[in-house]
C-alpha positions in Angstrom: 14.6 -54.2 -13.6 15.3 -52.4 -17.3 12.5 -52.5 -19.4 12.5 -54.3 -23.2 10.7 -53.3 -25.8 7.6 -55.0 -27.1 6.9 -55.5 -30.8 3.1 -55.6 -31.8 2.1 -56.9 -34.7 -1.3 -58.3 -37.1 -0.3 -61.6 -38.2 -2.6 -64.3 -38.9 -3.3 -67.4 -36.6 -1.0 -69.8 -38.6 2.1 -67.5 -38.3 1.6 -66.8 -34.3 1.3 -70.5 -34.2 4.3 -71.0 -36.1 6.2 -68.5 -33.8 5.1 -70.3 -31.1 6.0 -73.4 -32.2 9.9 -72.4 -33.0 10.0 -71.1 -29.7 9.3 -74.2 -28.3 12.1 -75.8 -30.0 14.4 -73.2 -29.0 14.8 -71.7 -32.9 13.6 -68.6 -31.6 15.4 -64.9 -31.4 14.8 -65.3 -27.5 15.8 -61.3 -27.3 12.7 -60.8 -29.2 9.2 -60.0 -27.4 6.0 -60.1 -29.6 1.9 -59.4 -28.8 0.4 -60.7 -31.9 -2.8 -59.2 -32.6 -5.5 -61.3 -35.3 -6.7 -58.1 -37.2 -6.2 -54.5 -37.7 -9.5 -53.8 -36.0 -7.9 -55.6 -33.1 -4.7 -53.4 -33.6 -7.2 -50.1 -33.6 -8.8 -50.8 -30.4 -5.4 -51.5 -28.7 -3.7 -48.1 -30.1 -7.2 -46.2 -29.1 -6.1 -42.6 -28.0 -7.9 -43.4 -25.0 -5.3 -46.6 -24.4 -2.3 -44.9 -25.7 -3.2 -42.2 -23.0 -2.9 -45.0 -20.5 0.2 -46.7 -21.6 2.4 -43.4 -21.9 0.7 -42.6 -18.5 2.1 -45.4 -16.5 5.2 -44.9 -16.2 5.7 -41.2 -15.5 3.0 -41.1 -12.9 3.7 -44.3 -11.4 0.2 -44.7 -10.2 -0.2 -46.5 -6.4 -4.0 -47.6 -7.5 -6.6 -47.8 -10.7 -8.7 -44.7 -8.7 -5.0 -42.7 -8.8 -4.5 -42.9 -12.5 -8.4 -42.6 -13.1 -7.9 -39.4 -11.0 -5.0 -37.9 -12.7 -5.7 -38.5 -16.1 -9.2 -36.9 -15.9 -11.4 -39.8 -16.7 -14.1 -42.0 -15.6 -12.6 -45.3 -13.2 -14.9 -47.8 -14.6 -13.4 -46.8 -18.4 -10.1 -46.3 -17.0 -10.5 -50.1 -15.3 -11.9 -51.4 -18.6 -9.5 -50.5 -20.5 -6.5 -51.6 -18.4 -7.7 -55.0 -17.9 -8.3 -55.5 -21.8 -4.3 -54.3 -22.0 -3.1 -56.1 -19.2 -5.2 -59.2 -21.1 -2.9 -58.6 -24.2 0.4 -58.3 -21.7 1.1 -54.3 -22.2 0.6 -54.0 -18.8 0.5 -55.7 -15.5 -2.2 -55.2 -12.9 0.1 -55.9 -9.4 -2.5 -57.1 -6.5 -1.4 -55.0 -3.3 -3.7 -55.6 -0.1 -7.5 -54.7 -2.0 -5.9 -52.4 -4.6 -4.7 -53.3 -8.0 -1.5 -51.5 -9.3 -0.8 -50.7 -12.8 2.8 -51.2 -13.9 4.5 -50.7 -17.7 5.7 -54.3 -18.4 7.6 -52.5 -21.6 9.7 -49.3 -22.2 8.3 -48.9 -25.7 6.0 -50.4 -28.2 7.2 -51.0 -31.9 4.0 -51.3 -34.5 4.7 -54.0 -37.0 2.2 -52.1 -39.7 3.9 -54.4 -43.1 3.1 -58.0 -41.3 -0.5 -58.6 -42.9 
């Protein structure tokens, strides 16, 4: 499966709402994937170097487990854990159940940063 790019973007609750609501109708650009985030504090915590470690991570190392990428990238597994669930909250990644172990996949071959939408 080829990988799409994701745009992420600040934009108020009444715009991602709006979005939301043309997609529902089918007025939508339905090549167009979008993570709305509410504030640029928001948008800060997502593009922490820590995170951004993480996301260029994935796919290169293609990690079997959590404890695998924890290992590799030289950091703690309860930080490394933390920060891949809040990501996989937002839908830049995917956490893949296999037996007890979760996998982290890229859902995305790139990020754009919408920095002119608040």
């Amino acid at each position: 499966m080829k990988l799409k790019r994701v745009r992420l973007t600040v934009e108020p609750f009444r715009q991602t709402s709006a979005r939301w609501k043309r997609a529902l109708k089918g007025k939508a650009a339905a090549s167009e994937s979008v993570i709305s985030v509410s504030s640029w504090q928001v948008l800060g915590r997502v593009l922490s170097p820590s995170r951004l470690e993480i996301l260029a991570s994935i796919p290169t190392l293609k990690p079997k487990s959590i404890a695998e990428l924890a290992r590799k990238l030289k950091r703690d597994f309860k930080n490394v854990h933390s920060d891949l669930k809040f990501l996989a909250d937002l839908g830049l990644v995917e956490l893949k159940e296999s037996g007890k172990t979760l996998v982290p996949l890229a859902r995305w071959s790139g990020i754009d940063v919408d920095l002119a939408a608040a």
